[in-house]
VOLUMKE-683108 format. One record per residue: residue number from 1; x, y, z of N, C-alpha, C in turn. Coordinates in steps of 0.02 Angstrom, whole numbers. Atoms other than C-alpha are relative to their C-alpha. Layout:
VOLUMKE-683108
+-----+--------+--------+--------+--------+---------+--------+--------+--------+--------+
! num !  neast ! nnorth !    nup ! caeast ! canorth !   caup !  ceast ! cnorth !    cup !
+-----+--------+--------+--------+--------+---------+--------+--------+--------+--------+
! NUM !      X !      Y !      Z !      X !       Y !      Z !      X !      Y !      Z !
...
+-----+--------+--------+--------+--------+---------+--------+--------+--------+--------+
END
This chain:
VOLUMKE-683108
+-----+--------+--------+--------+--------+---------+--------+--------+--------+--------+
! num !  neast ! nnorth !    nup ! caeast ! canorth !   caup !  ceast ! cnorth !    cup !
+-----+--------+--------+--------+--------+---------+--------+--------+--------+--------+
!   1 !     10 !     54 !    -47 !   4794 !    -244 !   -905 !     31 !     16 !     68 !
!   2 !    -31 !    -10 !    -77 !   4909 !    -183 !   -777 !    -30 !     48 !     44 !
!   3 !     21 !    -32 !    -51 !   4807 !     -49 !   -715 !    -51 !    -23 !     21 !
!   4 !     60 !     44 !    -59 !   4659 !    -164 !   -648 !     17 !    -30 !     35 !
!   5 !    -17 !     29 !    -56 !   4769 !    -234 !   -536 !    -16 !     69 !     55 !
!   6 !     22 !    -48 !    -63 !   4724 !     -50 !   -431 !     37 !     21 !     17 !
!   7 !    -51 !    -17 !    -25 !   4897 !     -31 !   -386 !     74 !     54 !    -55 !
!   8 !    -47 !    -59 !     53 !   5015 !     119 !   -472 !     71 !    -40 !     -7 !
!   9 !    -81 !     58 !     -8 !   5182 !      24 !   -535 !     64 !     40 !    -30 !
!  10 !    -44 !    -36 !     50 !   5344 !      69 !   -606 !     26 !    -32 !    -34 !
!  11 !    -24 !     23 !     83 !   5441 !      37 !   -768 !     57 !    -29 !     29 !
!  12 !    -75 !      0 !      0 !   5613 !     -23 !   -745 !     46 !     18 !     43 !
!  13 !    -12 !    -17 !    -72 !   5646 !     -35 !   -576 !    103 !    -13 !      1 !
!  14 !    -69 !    -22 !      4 !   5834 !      -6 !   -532 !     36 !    -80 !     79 !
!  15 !     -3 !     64 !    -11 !   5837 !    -194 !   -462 !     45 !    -48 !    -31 !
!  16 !    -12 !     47 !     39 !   5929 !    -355 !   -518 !    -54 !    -28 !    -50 !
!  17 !     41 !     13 !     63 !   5891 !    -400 !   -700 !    -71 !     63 !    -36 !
!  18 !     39 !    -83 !     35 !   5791 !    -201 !   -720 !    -90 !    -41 !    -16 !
!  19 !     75 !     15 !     45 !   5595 !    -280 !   -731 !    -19 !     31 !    -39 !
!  20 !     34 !    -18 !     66 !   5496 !    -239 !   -848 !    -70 !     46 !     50 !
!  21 !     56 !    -43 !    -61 !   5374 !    -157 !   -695 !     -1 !    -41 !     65 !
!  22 !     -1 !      9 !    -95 !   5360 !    -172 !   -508 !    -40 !     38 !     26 !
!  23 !     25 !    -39 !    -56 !   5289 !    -137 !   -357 !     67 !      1 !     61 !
!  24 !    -88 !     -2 !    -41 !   5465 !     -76 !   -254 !    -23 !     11 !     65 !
!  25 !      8 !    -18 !    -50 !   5370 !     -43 !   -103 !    -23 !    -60 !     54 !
!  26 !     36 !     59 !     -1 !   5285 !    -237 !    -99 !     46 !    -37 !     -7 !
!  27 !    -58 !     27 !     58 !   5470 !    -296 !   -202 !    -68 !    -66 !    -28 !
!  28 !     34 !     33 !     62 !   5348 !    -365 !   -324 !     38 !     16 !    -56 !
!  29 !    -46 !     -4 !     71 !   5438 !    -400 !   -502 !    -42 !    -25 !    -18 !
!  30 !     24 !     18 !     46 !   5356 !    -411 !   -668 !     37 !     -3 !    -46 !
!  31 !    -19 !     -1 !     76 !   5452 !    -488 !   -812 !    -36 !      5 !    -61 !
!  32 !     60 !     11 !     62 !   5359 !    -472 !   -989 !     55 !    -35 !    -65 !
!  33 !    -48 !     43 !     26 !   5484 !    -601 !  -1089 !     -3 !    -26 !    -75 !
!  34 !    -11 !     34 !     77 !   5512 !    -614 !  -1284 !     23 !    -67 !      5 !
!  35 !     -7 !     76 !     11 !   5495 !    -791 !  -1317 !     69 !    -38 !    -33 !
!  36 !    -63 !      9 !     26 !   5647 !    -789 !  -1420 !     39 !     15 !     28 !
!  37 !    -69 !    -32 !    -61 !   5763 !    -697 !  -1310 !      4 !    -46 !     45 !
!  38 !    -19 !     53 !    -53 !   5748 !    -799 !  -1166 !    -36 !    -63 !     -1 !
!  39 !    -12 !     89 !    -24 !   5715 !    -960 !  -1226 !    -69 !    -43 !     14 !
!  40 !     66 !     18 !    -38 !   5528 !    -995 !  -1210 !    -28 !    -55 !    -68 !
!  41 !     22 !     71 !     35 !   5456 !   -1182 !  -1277 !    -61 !     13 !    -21 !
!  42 !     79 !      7 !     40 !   5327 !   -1125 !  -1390 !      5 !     11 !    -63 !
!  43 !    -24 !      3 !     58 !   5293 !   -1099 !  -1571 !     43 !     69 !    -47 !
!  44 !    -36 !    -42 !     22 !   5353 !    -931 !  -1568 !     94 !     -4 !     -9 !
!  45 !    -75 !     15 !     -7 !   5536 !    -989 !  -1526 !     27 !    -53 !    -37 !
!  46 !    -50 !     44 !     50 !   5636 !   -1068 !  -1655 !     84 !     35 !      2 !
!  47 !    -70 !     -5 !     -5 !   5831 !   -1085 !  -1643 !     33 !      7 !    -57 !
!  48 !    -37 !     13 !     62 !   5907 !   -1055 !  -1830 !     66 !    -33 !      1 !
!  49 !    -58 !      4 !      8 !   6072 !   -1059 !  -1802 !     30 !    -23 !     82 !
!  50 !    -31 !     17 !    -48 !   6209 !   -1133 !  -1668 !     11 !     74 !     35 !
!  51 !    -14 !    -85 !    -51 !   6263 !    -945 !  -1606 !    -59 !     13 !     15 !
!  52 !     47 !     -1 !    -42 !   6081 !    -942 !  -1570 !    -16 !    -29 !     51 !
!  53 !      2 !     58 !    -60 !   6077 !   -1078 !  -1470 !     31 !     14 !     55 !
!  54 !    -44 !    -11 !    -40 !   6224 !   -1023 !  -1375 !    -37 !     46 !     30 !
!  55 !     -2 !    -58 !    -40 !   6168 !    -858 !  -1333 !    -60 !     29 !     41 !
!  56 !     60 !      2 !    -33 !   5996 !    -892 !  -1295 !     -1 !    -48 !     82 !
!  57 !    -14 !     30 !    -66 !   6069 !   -1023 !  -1164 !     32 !     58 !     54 !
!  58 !    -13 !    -29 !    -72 !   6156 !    -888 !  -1069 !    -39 !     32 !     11 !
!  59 !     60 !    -23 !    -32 !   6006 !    -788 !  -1082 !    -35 !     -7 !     59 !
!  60 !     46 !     71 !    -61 !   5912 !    -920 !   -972 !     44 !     -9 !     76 !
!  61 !    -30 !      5 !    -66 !   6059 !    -930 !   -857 !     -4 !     48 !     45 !
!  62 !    -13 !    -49 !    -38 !   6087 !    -763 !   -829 !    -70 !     26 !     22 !
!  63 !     79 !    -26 !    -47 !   5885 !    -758 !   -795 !     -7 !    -45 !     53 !
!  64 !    -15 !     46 !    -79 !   5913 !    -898 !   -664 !     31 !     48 !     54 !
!  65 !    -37 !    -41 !    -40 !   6045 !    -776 !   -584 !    -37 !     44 !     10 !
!  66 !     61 !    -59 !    -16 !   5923 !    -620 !   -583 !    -54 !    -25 !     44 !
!  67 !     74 !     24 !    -45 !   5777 !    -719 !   -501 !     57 !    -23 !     66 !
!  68 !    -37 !     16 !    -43 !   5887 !    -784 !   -392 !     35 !     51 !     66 !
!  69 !    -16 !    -66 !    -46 !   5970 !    -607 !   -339 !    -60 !     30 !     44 !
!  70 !     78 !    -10 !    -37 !   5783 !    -553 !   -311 !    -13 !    -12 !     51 !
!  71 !     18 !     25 !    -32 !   5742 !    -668 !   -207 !     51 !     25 !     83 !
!  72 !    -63 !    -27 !    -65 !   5897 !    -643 !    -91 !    -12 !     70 !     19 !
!  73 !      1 !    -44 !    -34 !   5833 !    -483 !    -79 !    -73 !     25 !     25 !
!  74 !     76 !     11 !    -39 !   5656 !    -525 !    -32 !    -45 !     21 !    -31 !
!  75 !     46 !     14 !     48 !   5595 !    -505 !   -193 !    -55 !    -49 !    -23 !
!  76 !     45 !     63 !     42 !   5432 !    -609 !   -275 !      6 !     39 !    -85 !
!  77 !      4 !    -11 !     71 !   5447 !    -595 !   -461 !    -48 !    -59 !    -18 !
!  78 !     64 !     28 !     52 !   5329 !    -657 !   -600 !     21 !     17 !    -78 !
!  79 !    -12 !     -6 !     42 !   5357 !    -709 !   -767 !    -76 !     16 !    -42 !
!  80 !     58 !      9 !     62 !   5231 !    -671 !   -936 !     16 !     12 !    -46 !
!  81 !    -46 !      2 !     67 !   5287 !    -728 !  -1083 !    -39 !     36 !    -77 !
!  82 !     24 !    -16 !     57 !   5269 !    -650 !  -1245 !    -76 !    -17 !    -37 !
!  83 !     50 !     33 !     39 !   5164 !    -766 !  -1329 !    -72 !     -9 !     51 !
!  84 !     47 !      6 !    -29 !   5042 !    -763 !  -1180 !    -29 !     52 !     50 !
!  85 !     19 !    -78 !    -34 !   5015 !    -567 !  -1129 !    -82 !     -3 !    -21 !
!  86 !     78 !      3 !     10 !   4832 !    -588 !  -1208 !    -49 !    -56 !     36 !
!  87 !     18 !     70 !    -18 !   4784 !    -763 !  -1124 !    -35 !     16 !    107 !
!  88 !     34 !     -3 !    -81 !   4682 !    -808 !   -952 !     54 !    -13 !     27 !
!  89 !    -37 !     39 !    -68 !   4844 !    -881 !   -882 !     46 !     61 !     19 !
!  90 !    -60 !    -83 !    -49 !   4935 !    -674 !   -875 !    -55 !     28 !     46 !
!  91 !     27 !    -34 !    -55 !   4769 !    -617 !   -809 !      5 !    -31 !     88 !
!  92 !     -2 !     15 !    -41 !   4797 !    -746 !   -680 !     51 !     21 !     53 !
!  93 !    -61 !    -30 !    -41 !   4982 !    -691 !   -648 !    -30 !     53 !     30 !
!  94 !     15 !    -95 !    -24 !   4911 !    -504 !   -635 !    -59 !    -23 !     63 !
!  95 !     28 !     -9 !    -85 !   4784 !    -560 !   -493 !     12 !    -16 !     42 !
!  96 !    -38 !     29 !    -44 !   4902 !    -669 !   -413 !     41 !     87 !     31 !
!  97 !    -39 !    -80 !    -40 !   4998 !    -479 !   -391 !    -30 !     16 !     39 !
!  98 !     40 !    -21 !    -33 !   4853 !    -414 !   -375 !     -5 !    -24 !     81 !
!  99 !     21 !     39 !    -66 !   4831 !    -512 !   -204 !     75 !      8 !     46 !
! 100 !    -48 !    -26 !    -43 !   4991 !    -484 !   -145 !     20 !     58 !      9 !
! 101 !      0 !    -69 !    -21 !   4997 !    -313 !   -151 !    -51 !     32 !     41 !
! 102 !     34 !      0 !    -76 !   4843 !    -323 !    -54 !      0 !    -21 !     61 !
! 103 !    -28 !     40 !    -72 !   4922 !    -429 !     64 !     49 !     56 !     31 !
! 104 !    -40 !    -50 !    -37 !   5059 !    -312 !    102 !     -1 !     62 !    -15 !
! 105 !     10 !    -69 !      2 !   5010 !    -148 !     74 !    -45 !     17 !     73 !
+-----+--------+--------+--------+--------+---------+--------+--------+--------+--------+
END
């Protein structure tokens, strides 16, 4: 999917919070987000236990803080969650890129 956006990307950009792929030349960020790890309201995410609970909350925080660093550094990031890498609403993220990497390139 990522290569019909047209644009060559990289893995694990050396950024706040390390994406999951970028465009470092655009500061485009792509998260790709296990539903369980950080915390995502669907049926993949169930909480068993209290130390889950806990540690999935700082998850979430410390992904507030990462988007946040981004930004301060004139980053756009983009989330796509687990449970919805196959769905019309990532192809939408990916042309929303798509369009900004045509914007500033």
């Amino acid at each position: 999917m990522l290569d019909d956006i047209g644009f060559p990307y990289r893995k694990h950009l050396h950024v706040p919070g390390r994406p999951d792929f970028g465009w470092p030349e655009a500061r485009v960020a792509l998260f790709v987000n296990g539903c369980f790890w950080h915390g995502h309201d669907c049926r993949q995410h169930k909480l068993p236990t209290d130390f889950w609970r806990s540690k999935i909350r700082r998850n979430k925080e410390r992904d507030a803080g990462v988007r946040g660093s981004l930004e301060r550094l004139g980053w756009l990031w983009f989330d796509i969650w687990e449970c919805e890498v196959e769905t019309e609403k990532a192809r939408r993220v990916l042309q929303q890129i798509r369009w900004l990497l045509e914007e500033r390139s």
